[in-house]
C-alpha positions in Angstrom: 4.6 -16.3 -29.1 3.1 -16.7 -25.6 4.6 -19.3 -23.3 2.5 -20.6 -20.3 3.9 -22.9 -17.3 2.5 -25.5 -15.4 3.0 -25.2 -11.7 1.6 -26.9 -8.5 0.2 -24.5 -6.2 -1.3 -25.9 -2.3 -4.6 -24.0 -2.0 -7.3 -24.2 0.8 -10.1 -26.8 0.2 -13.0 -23.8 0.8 -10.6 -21.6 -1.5 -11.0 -23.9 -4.4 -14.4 -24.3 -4.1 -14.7 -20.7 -4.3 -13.0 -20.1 -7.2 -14.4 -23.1 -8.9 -18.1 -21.5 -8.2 -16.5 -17.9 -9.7 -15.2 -19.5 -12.6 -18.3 -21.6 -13.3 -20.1 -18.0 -12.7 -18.1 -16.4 -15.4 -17.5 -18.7 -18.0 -13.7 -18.7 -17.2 -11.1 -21.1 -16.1 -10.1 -21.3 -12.9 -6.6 -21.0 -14.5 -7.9 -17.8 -16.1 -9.0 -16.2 -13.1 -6.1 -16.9 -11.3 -3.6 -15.5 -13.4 -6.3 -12.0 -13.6 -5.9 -12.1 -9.5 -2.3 -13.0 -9.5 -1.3 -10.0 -12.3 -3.7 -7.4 -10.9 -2.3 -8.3 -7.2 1.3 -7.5 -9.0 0.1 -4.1 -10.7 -0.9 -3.0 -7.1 2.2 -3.4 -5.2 3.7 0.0 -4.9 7.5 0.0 -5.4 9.4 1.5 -2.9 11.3 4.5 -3.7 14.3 6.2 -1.6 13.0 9.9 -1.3 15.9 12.2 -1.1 16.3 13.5 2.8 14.2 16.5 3.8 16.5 20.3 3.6 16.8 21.0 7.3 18.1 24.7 8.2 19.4 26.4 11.7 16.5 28.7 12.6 18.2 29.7 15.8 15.7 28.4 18.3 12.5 29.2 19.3 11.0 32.3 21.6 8.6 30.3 23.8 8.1 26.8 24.5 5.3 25.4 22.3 3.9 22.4 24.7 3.6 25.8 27.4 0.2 27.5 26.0 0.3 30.6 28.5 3.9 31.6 27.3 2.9 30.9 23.9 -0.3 33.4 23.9 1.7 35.8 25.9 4.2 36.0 23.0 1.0 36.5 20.6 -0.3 38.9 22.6 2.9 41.2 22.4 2.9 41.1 18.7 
């Protein structure tokens, strides 16, 4: 058994008019394409999930300072 409920809802004059003239357009109720807009809105929202943290390691530095681009070629070139 489906249940619907009435609510009151404050919507924008130029909103309304809209969504009379879509309804009207599709041979639906506004009610009807309100509830289409409001569950596919709801279908979309991603839920947020924790990601476990990132492995990290000790690499032990670095040979050459990457923001300096003459040390870092000179390493290449030596290899």
């Amino acid at each position: 058994m489906v249940f619907h409920m009435k609510t009151t809802l404050n919507i924008s004059d130029v909103i309304m008019k809209r969504l009379k003239e879509e309804a009207a357009r599709q041979g639906k109720t506004m009610s009807e394409l309100v509830e289409a807009a409001l569950r596919a809105f709801l279908a979309n929202q991603r839920k947020e999930v924790k990601l476990p943290p990132l492995p990290s390691f000790e690499s032990g530095g670095s040979f050459v300072d990457p923001s300096d681009r003459k040390s870092v070629y000179d390493l290449m070139e030596q290899l």
